[in-house]
N, C-alpha and C positions, 0 to 999 in steps of 0.2 A: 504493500500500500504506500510506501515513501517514497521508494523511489516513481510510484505512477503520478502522485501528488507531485514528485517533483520536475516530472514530466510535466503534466500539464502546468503547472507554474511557468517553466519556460516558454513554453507555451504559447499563453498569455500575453507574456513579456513579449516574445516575438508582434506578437499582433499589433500591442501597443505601441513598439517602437516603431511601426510601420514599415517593418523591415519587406522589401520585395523578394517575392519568393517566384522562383520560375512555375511553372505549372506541375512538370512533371516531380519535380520537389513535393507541392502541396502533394500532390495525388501519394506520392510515396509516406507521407507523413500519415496522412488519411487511413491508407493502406494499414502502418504500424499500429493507428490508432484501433480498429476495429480487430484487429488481431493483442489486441495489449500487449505489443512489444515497446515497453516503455521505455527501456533501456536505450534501444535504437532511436526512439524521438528525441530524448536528452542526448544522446550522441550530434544528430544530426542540427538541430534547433540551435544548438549550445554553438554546434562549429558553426552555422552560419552567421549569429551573433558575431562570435569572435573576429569574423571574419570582418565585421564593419568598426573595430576599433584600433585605436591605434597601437602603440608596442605595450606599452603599459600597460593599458586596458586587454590586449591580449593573456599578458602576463598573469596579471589577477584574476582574469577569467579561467585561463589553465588551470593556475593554481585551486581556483574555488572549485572547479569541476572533479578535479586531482584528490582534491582532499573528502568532496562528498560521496568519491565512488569507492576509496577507501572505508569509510564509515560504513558502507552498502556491502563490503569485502568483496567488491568486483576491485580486485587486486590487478589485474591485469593491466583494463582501463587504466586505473592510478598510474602504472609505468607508462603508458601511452602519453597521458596527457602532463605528468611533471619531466617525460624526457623531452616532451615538446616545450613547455617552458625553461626547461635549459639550453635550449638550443637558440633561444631567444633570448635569452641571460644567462650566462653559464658561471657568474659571481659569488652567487648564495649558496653557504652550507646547509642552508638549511629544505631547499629541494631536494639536495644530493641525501640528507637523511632519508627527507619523505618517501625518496624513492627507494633507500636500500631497504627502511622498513616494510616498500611494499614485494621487495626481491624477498626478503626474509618470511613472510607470510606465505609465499610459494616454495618454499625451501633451497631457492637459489642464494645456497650463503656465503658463493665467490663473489656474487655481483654485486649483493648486498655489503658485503665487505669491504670490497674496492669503492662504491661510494661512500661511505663512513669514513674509509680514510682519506677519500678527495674532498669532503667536508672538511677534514682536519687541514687538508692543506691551505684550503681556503683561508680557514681560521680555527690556529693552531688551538686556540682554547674554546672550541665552542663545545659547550658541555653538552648537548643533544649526542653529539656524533662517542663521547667519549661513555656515556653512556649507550647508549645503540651498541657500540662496538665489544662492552662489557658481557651485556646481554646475548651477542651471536656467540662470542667467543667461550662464555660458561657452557652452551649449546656444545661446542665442538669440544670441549672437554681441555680447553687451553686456557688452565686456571693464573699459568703466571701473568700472560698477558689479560685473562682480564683484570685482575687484581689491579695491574698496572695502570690502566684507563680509569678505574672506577675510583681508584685512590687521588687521582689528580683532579677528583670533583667534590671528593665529600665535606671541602670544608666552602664548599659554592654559598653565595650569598643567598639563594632561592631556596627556602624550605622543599621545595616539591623536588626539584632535583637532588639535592641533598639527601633526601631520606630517599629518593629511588636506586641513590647511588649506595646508600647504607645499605639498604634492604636485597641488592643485588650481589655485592657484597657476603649479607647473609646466603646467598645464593649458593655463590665460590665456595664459602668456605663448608657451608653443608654437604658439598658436593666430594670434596675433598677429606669430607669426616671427620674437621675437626669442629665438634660439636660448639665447642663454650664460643669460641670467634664466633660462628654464625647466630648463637644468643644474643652477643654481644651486637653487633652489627643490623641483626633482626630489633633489639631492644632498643638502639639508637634510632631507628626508622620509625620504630612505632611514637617516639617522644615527635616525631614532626609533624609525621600522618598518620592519623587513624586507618589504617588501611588495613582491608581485610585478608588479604595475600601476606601482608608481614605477617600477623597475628598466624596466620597459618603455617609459614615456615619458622615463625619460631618455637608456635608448637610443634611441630616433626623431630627439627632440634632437641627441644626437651625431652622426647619421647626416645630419642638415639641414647641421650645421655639416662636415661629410666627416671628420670623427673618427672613421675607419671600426673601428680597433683596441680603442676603451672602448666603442663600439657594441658590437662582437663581445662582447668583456668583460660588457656587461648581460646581453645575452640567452642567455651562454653561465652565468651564474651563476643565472638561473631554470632554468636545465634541469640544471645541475650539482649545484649548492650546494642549493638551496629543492626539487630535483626537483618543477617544479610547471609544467614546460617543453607546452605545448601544439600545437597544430602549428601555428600562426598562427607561432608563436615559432622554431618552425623555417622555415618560409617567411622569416620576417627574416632568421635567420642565414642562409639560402641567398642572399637579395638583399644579403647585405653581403658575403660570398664574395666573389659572382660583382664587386661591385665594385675585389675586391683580385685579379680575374684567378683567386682559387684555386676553379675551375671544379670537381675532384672534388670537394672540402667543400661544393660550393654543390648540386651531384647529390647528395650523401648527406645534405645536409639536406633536401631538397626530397623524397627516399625517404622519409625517416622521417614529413615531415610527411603522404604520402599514406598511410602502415600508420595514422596516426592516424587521417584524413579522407579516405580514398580517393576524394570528392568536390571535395577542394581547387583549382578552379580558378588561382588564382596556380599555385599548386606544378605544376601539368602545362604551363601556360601558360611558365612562368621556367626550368623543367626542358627544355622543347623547345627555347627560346632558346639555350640554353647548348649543344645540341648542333647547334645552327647553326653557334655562333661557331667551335666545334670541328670545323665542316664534316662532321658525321659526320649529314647531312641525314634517311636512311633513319630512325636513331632518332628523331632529332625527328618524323618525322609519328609515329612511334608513339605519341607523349605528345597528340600533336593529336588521333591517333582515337580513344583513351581520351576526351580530352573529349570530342569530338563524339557518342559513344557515352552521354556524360549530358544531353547534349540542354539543358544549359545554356549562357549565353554562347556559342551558335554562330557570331557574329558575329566572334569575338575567333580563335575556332579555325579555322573556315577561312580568315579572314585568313592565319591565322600558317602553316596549312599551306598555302597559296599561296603565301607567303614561299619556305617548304621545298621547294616542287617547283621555284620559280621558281630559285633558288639551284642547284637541280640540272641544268637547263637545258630540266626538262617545262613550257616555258610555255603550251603551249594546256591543261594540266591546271591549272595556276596560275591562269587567266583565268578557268577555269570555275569554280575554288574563291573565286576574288576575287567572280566575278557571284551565285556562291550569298551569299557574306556581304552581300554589296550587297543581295539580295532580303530578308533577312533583317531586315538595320540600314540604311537607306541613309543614316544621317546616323552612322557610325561612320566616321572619319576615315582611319581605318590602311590601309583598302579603296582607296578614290582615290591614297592615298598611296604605297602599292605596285604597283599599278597604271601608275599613272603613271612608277614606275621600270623600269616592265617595258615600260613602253608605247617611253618612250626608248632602252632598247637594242634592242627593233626599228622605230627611227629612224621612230617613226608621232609625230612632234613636236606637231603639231596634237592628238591626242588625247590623247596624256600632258599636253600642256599643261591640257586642259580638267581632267582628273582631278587634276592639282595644285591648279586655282583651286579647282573643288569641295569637294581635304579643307581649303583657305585658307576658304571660308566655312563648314563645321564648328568651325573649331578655326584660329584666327589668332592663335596666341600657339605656334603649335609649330615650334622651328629645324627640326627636322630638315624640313619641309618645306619651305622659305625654300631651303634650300643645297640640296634636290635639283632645284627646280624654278630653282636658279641654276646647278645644274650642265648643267641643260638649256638655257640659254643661253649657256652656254660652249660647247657645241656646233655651235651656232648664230650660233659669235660674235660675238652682243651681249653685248658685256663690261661696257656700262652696267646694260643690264639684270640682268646677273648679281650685279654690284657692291651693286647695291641691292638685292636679295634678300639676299646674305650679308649684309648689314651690318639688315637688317630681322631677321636670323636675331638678331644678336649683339644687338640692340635687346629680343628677348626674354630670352637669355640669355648675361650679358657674356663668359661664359666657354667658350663654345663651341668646341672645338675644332677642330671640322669647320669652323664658319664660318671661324676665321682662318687653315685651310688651305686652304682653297678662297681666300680674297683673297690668299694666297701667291702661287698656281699665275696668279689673274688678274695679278698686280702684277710678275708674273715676265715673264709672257706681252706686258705692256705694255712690257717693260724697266725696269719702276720697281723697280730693284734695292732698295733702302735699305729701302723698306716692304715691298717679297716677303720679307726679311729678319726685318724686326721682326714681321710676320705670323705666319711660318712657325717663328721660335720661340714664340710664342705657344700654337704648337700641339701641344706636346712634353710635355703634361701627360697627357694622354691616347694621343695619336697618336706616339708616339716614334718607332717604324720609319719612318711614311711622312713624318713631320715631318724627321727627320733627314736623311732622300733627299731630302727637298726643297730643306731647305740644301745638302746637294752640289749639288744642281743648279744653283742658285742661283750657290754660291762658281764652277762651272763655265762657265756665262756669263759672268761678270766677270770668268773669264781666272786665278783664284784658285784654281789645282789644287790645290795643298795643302793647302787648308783643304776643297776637295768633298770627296780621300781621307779627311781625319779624321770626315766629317762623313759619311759613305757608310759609312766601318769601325763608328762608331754605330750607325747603322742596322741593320748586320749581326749586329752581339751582339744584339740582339732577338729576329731568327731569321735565322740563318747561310745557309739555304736559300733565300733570297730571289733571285729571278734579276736585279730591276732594279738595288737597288743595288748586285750584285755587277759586273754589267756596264757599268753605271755608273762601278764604281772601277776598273775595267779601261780603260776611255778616259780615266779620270782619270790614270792610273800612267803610259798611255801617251805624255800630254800633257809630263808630268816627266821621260821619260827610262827610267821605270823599267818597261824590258820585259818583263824575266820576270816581276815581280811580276803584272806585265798579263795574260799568258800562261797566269799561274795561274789568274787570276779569269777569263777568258775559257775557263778550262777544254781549255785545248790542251798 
């Protein structure tokens, strides 16, 4: 509708100025009009205009036309008509942006490039192009130079550039991974401009560094404060939820974000999850045949609702949902990966093995496959073999907690108390319930009953209902003396 309105607007003008139009001109205009090719009447009205002014009036007419086809993202146009006003003025850097921004919007980022720097040549300081050039250049992953550019503006006397040059900045250095810079950088931009983009990269930021509370904090103040919350933005706050355990918050954002996008793949995909971990398995496939039902990412959805049946104990319905996503994707990792978990609990070792090395040549930087396909050698017990998986897992990421419980239970299992110790705390960041039973178990071997019950009663405030380390503290109690207490936790 804008750009027809702004056809016809021309239009008008045309008429008004009493501009003579040849016949077969009108007739052609006529033509576009009853076919609503507006595009083409603003093309042609607009040139013959141009045509009855003088350079200047030329100039500012390109430029207006330049810059409203740009707004319309008929990016094309835009190069047509600001490489015609430079041909006519070839002085101003500030065409030479207008036009690499419209190279750059088509993903032409030589040409885009080479104007931004012939902006600079123009005028060595004009902060448009040093910015422009910050922004392509983070794109291409040439963090020193943009660093370079964007530093030789931030301390610009224009609030607006300023904090676009901070906040991109924050950009670099997110990209780069180093977290606190791009806080820092994202926190200076946000002091100029309330802008919802900073807010948002310096929530991603906080959430790299597990600052999961000023995360919240970001992206609950674009939805709150700025109301300008999107459902990208609610898929975030659901993935920082679900990081704090607070599983409804992470379900009510991931609702809101599908009334927005009720194609949101995260949001159905992270929404199912969450009703795994809640073992409430039936709804999760609900959310999986929603997706499967948009015929997007199927590879991702029957994976996950194979997860869901396999969890519910339908594993030939799992296998068959694992082999559709395999026909699908077969170089999607999560397929072998579960697979392989599945393959293991019916002790078919040979074959879950092969589907572990399979999602290992996908995807060789992911623990959680390293520790399942070590947990398959603790079954088998090769505890070297296992050893060096866990520790291949912690080689990708040091903080794993599954990896330094599982070298617990091996280093337990070996008698190497001191390090099933140091392990198995290690793994209390995450894993507390089963961390904590595993020090009891631990302290229990060593003959150290006193220290299993405290370390087993731990465990218990996590979730009281737990049967191992209640019975657990119940041989513990027993070992001390202390029968009734034993009596109790044995449930007699």
């Amino acid at each position: 509708m804008e750009i027809q309105n702004r056809a016809i607007y021309v239009l008008l003008g045309y008429k008004i100025l009493e501009i003579n139009m040849s016949t077969d001109l009108f007739k052609k205009i006529e033509q576009c009009r009853k076919e609503e090719r507006w595009y083409e009447i603003l093309a042609i009205v607009s040139e013959e205009l141009i045509r009855e002014q003088n350079l200047e009036g030329q100039i500012s007419l390109y430029n207006e036309r330049g810059i409203s086809n740009g707004k319309l993202g008929n990016f094309e146009a835009q190069i047509f008509d600001i490489t015609k006003m430079i041909l006519l003025d070839n002085t101003n850097p500030w065409a030479y942006c207008c036009r690499g921004d419209a190279f750059r919007e088509i993903k032409k980022y030589d040409l885009a490039k080479k104007d931004f720097y012939y902006a600079l040549k123009l005028q060595p300081d004009y902060a448009s192009a040093h910015l422009d050039l910050g922004v392509i250049l983070n794109d291409e992953k040439d963090y020193d130079e943009a660093t370079k550019h964007l530093n030789l503006i931030i301390n610009h006397p224009n609030p607006e550039i300023k904090g676009r040059a901070h906040a991109n900045l924050g950009n670099t250095y997110y990209y780069k991974k180093e977290y606190n810079n791009s806080v820092l950088h994202f926190s200076k931009a946000i002091e100029l401009i309330s802008n919802a983009h900073f807010f948002r990269g310096r929530g991603a930021s906080f959430f790299e560094l597990k600052k999961i509370d000023e995360a919240i904090s970001d992206f609950q103040y674009i939805i709150d404060i700025l109301k300008l919350g999107e459902a990208q933005d609610y898929v975030n706050l659901g993935i920082l939820r679900t990081e704090k355990k607070e599983f409804e918050k992470a379900i009510e954002a991931y609702e809101i974000a599908l009334k927005l996008d009720n194609k949101n793949i995260t949001a159905l995909l992270n929404a199912g999850w969450i009703w795994i971990e809640k073992k409430d398995y039936s709804k999760a496939i609900e959310y999986y045949n929603k997706g499967i039902a948009l015929g997007e990412a199927l590879e991702k959805f029957y994976c996950s609702r194979g997860l869901a049946f396999q969890y519910s104990n339908f594993l030939d319905r799992a296998e068959k949902d694992y082999n559709k996503a395999e026909e699908i994707n077969p170089n999607y990792e999560y397929i072998f990966l579960n697979r392989g978990v599945l393959l293991t609990e019916r002790n078919k070792f040979q074959d879950a093995e092969k589907n572990f090395n399979r999602a290992l040549e996908i995807n060789n930087e992911l623990p959680t496959i390293y520790n399942n396909r070590g947990r398959l050698w603790m079954k088998l017990n090769e505890y070297q073999l296992a050893k060096k998986d866990f520790y291949s897992a912690l080689e990708q990421n040091l903080e794993d907690d599954d990896a330094h419980f599982n070298l617990s239970k091996i280093y337990s299992e070996l008698e190497e108390y001191d390090i099933a110790l140091s392990e198995a705390k290690k793994a209390l960041g995450t894993l507390p319930l089963i961390g904590y039973n595993m020090l009891g178990v631990i302290h229990f071997n060593c003959g150290n009953y006193s220290e299993a019950v405290e370390n087993y009663t731990l465990s218990l405030s996590y979730d009281s209902k737990q049967s191992l380390p209640l019975y657990n503290r119940a041989e513990a109690y027993r070992m001390i003396g202390e029968k009734g207490k034993a009596l109790v936790d044995y449930g007699e």
